[in-house]
N, C-alpha and C positions, 0 to 999 in steps of 0.2 A: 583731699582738695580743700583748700582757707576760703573759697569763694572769693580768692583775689588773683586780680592776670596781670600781667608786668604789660603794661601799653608800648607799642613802638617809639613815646616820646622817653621812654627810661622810668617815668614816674609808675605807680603800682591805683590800678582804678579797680574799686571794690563791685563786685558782682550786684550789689544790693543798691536800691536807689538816695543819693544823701538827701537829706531834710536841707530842705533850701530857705526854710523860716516862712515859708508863705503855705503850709498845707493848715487844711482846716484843725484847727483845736476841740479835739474831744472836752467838751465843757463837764462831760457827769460823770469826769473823775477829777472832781476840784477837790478830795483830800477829807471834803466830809462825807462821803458815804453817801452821799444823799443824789441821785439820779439826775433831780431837776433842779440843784442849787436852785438860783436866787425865785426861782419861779415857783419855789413851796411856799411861802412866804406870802404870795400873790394868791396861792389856790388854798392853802391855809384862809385867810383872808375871805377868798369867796365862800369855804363853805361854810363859814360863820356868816355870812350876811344871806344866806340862802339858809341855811337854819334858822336863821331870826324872824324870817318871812313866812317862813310853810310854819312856822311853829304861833303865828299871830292868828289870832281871830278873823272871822270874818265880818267886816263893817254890816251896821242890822240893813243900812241903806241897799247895798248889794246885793245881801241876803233876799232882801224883798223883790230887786228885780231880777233874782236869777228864780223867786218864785212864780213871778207873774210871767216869766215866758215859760215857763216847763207848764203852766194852766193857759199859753195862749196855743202852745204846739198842738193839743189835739183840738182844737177849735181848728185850724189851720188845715189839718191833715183829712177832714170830714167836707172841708169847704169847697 
């Protein structure tokens, strides 16, 4: 059996459903191997700017008030 049946109009209609140009397009096989085409580029991107960040210092300003609440919690916690 070809998976093809001769129709009562004479014409031959194939078992399998034809592509009508409207079905969704498989985007992560655009030919470079790469999953999330254009979308690495974007996540490339962030984790360089999210490395740049966790890898900075912390401002002394900051620093000082993340001291003076971790010395206001057990005052707090007693009260």
């Amino acid at each position: 059996m070809t998976g093809r049946r001769k129709a009562k109009t004479g014409r031959i209609d194939s078992m399998t459903k034809q592509k009508t140009g409207t079905e969704p397009v498989d985007r992560r096989r655009n030919g470079s191997g790469d999953p999330l085409g254009t979308n690495s580029e974007i996540g490339r991107k962030l984790k360089q700017y999210y490395d740049e960040l966790v890898s900075d210092e912390v401002p002394d300003r900051f620093a000082q008030l993340l001291s003076q609440l971790e010395q206001a919690e057990p005052l707090q916690k007693k009260g």
